[in-house]
C-alpha positions, 0 to 999 in steps of 0.5 A: 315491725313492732320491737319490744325489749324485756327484762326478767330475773332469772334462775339457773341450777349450778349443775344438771346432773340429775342424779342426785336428787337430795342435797344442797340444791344451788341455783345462780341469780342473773338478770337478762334481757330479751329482745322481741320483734314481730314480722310480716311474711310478705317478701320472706326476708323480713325475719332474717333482716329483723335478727340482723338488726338485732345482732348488730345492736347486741354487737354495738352495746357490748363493743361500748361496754367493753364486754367480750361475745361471741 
């Protein structure tokens, strides 16, 4: 299956609350990336299989970085 891998900036506000809606509004800058696979639903597994094959590549690049996950 076709595998494509992306990376975006991103922007996410330091609290949600909600109730404030004057102030300092803060936000985190952080970089991601996101990976994208697409499947044929022929024996009904190919999805599952492909988000497999994914966890373990996420597993392997964090184990060589020495990052923790979960």
């Amino acid at each position: 299956p076709p595998r494509v891998v992306c990376s975006s900036s991103c922007y996410r506000t330091e609290t949600d609350t909600g109730r404030e809606p004057w102030g300092l509004y803060r936000v985190h800058q952080f970089t991601k990336v996101e990976m994208f696979g697409l499947t044929a639903a022929e024996r009904g597994s190919e999805s599952e299989e492909l988000l497999q094959e994914f966890l373990g590549l996420q597993r392997q690049i964090f184990s060589e970085l020495g990052l923790h996950f979960r």
